[in-house]
N, C-alpha and C positions, 0 to 999 in steps of 0.2 A: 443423713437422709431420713432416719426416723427420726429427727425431731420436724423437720421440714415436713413429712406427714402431719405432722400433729399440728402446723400452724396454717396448712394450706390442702385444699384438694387440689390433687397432683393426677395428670393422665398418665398412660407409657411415656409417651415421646416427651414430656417435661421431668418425667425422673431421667429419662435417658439424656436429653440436654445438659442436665443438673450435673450429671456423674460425668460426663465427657470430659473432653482434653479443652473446650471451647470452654466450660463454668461460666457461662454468664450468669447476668441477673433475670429469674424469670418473673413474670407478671402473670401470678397465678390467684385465682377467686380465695380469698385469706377464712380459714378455719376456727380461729380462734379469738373470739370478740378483743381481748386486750388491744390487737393488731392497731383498733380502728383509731388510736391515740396515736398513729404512726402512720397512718396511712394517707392525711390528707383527702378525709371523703370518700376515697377510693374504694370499688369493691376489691380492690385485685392488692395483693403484697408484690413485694420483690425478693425473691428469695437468691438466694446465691451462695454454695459451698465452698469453704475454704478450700485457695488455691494456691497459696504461698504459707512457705513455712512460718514466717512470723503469726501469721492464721493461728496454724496450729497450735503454737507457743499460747497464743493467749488465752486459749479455749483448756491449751492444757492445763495453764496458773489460775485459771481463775475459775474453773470447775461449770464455766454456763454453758447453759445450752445454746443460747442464742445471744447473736451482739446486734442491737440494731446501728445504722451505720451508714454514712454517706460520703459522698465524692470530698475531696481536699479541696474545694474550692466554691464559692456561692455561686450563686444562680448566674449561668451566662459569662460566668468568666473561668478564665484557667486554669488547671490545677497547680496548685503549689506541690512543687515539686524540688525545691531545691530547698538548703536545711536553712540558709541566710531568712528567707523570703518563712518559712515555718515557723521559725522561733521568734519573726516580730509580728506572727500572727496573733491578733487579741480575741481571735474569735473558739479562743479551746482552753483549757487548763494547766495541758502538759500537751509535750510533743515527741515522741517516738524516733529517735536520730537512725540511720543506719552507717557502715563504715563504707557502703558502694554506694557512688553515685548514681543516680535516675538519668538515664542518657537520654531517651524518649519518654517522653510524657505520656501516658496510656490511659482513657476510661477504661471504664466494665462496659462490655454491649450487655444490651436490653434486647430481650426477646421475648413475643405473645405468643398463645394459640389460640386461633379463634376455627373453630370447627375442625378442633386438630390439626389445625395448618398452620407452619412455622410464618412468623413473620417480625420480621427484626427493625425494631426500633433504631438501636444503636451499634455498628457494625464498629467494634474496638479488639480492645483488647480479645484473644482467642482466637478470632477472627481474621483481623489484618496483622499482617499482611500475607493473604495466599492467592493463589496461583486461581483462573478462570482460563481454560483453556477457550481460546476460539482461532478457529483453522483461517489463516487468509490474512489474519491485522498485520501489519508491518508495525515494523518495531520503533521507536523512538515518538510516540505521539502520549502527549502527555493531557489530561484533561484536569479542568480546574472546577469542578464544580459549580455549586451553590453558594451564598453567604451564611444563612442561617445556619444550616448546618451543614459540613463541610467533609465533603470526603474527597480528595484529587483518585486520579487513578492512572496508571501507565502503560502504554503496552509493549511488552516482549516480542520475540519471533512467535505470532501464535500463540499468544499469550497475554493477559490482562490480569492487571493487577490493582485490586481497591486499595487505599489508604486507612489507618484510622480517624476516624473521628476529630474533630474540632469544633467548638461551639460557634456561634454566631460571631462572624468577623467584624461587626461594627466596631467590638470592643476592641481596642488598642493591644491589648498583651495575647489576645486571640489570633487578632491579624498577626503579630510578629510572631505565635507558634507556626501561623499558615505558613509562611517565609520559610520558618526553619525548615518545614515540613517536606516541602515541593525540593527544595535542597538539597537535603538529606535522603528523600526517594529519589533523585534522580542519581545523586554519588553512589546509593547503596547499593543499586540496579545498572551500574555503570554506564549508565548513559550521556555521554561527553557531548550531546550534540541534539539539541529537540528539533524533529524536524517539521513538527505538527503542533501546537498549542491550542485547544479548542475551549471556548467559555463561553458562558450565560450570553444572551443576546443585551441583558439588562445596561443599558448606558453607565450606571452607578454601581454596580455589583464591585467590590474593592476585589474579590477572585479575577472580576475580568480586564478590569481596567490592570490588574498585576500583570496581565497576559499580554494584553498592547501595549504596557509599557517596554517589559523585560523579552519580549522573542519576538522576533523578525514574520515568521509564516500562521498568524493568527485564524483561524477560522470560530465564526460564531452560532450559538445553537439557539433556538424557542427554547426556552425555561420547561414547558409542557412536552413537547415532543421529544424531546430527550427524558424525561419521566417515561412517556410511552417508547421508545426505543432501548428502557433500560429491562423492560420486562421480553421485547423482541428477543433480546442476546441472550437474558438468563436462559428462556426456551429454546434456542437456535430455531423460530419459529421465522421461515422466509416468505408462507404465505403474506396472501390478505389477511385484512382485521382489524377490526374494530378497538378504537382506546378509548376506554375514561381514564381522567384523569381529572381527580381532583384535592383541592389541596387550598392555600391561605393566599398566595402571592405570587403572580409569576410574570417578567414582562410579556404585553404579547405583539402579535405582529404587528398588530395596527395601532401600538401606543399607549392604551389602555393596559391594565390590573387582570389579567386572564387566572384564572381556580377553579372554572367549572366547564370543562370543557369535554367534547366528543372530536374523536379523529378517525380518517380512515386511511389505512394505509395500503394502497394497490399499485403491484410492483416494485416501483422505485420513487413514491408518491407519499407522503404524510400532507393530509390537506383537514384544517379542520372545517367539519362538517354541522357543526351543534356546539351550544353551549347553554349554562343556566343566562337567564336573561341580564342584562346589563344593568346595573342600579345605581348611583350616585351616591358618592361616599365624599363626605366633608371633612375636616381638620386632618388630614393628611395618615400620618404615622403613627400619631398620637391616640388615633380612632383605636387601633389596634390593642393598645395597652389599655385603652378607657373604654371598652365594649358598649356601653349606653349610647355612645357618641354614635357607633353604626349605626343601632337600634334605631337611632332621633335622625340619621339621616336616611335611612333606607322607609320608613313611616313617611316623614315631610317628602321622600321623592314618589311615595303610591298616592296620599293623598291630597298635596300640596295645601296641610291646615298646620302650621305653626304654631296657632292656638292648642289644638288636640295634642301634638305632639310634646307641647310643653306640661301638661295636665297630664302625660303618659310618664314624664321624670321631671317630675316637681321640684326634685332639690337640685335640678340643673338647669334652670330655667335661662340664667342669666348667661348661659353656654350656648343654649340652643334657639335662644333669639336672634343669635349671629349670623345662623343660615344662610337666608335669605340673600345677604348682603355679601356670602364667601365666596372663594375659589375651588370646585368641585373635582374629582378625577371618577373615574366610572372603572367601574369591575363587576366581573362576572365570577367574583369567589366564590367558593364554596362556605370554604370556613368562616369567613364572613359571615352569610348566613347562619353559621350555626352560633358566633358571634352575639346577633344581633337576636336570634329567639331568648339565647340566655338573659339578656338583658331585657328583654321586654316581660321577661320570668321572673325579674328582680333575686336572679340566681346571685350571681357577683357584677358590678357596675364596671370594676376594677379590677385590671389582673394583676397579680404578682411575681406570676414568671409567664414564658411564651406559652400561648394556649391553654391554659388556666381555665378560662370561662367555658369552653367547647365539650372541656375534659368536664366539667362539674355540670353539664347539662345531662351529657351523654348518663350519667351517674344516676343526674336524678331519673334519667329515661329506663333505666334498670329496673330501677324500685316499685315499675306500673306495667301492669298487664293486659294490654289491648291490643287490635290489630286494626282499631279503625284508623282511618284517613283523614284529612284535612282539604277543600277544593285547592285547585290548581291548574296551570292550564298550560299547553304546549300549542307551538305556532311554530311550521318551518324548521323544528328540531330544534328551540330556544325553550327553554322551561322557563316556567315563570311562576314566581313562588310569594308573587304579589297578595292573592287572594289568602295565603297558606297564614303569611305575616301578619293580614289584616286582623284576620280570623283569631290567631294568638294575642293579636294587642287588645282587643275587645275579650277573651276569656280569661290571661294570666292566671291561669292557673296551675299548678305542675305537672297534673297529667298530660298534660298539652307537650311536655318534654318528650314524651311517649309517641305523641301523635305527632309534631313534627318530625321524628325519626323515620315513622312509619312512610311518614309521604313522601318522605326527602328517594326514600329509596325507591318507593312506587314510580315517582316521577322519571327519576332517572333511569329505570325498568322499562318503563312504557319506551321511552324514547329513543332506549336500546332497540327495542322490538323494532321500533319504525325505520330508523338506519338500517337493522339486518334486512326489514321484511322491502325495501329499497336496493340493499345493493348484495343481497342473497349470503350474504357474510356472516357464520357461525361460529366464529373464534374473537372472543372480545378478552383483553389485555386492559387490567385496572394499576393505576399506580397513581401514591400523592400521598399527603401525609392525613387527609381524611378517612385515607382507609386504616389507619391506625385506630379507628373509631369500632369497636366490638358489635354494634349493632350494626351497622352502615355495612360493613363487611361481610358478618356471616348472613344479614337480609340479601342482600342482593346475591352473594353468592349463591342461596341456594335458591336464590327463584327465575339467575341465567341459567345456572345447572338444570334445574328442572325442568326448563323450558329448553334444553337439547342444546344451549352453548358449551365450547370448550373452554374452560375458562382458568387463563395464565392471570399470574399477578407475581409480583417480587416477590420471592422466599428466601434466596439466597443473600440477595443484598439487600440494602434498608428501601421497605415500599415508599420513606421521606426521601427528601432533599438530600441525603446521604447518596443513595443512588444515581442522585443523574448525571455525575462523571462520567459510570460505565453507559447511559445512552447515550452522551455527548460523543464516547469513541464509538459506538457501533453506525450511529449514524454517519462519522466520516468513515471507517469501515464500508460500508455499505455502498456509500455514496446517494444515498437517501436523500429525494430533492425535496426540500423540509419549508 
């Protein structure tokens, strides 16, 4: 722990995380410049206490202080865990054998604090698998998550239980951990019989299409409203209340790319009520990984000059000619947006791992100090971040990473106001993987707070896509008509 001072400023509840029986990885503002050769741009390190005895061992042989250090497996795929699959690994020098086999494959969870409030990236190892009491759930209902990132969840008599972690199931060895995964939780929990299967609403989600394949009594969830129904149950909050919820990707009711959305929930009612404005997004999936690509199409869909937009990413000209003549989908992302400022920032054009560009905006929005705005405008509880965009394509310049932050939260402030001061609702509930965003989060929180909201958000469980197993079961719990 005193070296951990000396590379990071550490609050109570981050030494107290640190030393706990949980040991995760934290994400704490890094202390000591070497760091930054480590860190990937980042203000924040990962720090994490040895928690297994080979730990110990090697810190005792080799006298360091500190080991820097990463997961057994690259970006987006599975850990190696098995000694066959380690020793034809070419990507290390040596390989560390042990004489017990790895039965379950486990991450480290990641956890932040953003205005002292716990909030968990990666819900793994420490973590899962424990007990969520909630009075009422009938037992045998199993949830399946998200694709990206993946956590199932089960319920007992009265009882809920998260999974660990898994990365993005597109990738093949990912899916087949999923498989083991949901397997293995239901033998370990002895549950001979699912009599509830609930999953994404998403047509292509490979979690939910496992669900209609493999069990008989399927019920399906919005991507979004099981985000917002995963912070209802952390709370046992049974009122009214308002959801943000925003986040990269999610299907939504009506067909479209839903990330930026508002709900209200009254009674037995999840209806949403608001959302950021709809924008048209070209090359598909691809957009996602190649951020310029949003930038060049959310630009061509405010201004409709192909010209302009090609003179905004000159060395993609022969990409962005295609437009005109493409196949479109529309969403109301969020991350997206934040996407598509970075790029028009000429931050990173290209990511290298998921959310990359978002993460190295927010960075640069660190390093600048202002509290001005950018215009924007609201209609009907639709935000519209048209003028915000323009504005940034004609300035490119970095403090503009500042000023989009600012607005993004103002925006979605004001609009909060307008729901509550509409339908007299004081308790507003945030979840989605934008709030993993240090600005985004501790802004809006303390200007619902100030303004006299109650304000719930994930703590317990990941505020990501990790999470919304446990809304998928409270909403059938509930019987929440979604």
């Amino acid at each position: 722990m005193e070296t951990a001072k000396k590379l990071a400023y550490l609050s109570k509840k981050e030494i107290e995380i640190l030393n706990s029986h949980i040991k995760p990885i934290v994400l704490a503002k890094y202390k000591d410049e070497r760091l930054k050769f480590v860190n990937l741009k980042s203000p924040f390190v990962g720090l994490m206490l040895a928690y297994a005895p080979i730990h110990l061992l090697l810190f005792n042989f080799s006298n360091l202080e500190c080991i820097v250090a990463t997961s057994a497996n690259l970006s987006e795929f599975s850990l190696i865990y098995k000694d066959r699959d380690a020793v034809n690994f070419d990507g290390v020098d040596f390989v560390l054998l042990h004489n017990r086999k790895i039965i379950r494959p486990i991450e480290d969870s990641i956890v932040h604090f953003s205005l002292n409030k716990q909030i968990i990236f990666r819900y793994a190892r420490g973590y899962a698998p424990s007990p969520f009491y909630l009075k009422g759930v009938k037992p045998n209902i199993l949830a399946l998550g998200a694709d990206m990132k993946n956590n199932i969840a089960i319920s007992l008599k009265d009882t809920v239980i998260l999974s660990q972690y898994t990365p993005d199931l597109s990738n093949y060895e990912n899916y087949e951990q999923f498989n083991k995964k949901v397997n293995d939780f239901l033998s370990f929990f002895d549950i001979k019989k699912v009599d509830m299967a609930i999953c994404d609403r998403h047509p292509n989600y490979l979690s939910s299409n496992y669900a209609r394949q493999i069990f008989a009594n399927v019920f399906e969830v919005q991507h979004h409203k099981a985000h917002f129904a995963s912070v209802l149950m952390e709370h046992n909050h049974r009122g009214d209340c308002i959801g943000i919820v925003l986040d990269g990707t999610g299907f939504g009711d009506d067909g479209n790319i839903w990330g930026g959305e508002f709900f209200v929930k009254m009674d037995k009612t999840i209806k949403r009520i608001g959302h950021i404005k709809n924008m048209k997004l070209y090359f598909g999936e691809k957009a996602i990984k190649e951020p310029y690509r949003i930038a060049a199409s959310y630009i061509y869909d405010i201004t409709d000059d192909i010209e302009y937009v090609k003179s905004l990413f000159s060395d993609y000209t022969d990409v962005i000619e295609l437009m005109p003549k493409m196949p479109y989908s529309i969403t109301s992302s969020a991350g997206r947006l934040f996407d598509a400022v970075n790029a028009l920032l000429n931050i990173k054009h290209k990511n290298t791992f998921e959310a990359q560009s978002a993460m190295l905006l927010e960075y640069e929005a660190k390093k600048h100090k202002t509290s001005k705005i950018l215009d924007y405008k609201i209609d009907n509880f639709v935000v519209d971040f048209s003028m915000t965009l323009k504005t940034i394509a004609k300035r490119r310049d970095l403090v503009s990473a500042r000023l989009f932050h600012n607005t993004f939260v103002e925006a979605i402030y004001e609009n909060t106001m307008s729901i509550s001061k509409l339908t007299g609702i004081k308790v507003v509930a945030l979840s989605g993987g934008v709030f993993q965003n240090d600005i985004v989060f501790s802004l809006l929180y303390k200007k619902l707070a100030k303004a006299g909201f109650n304000v719930l958000f994930n703590s317990r469980f990941p505020i990501n896509d990790g999470g919304v197993a446990i809304g998928q079961i409270y909403i059938a719990k509930e019987g929440l008509c979604v």
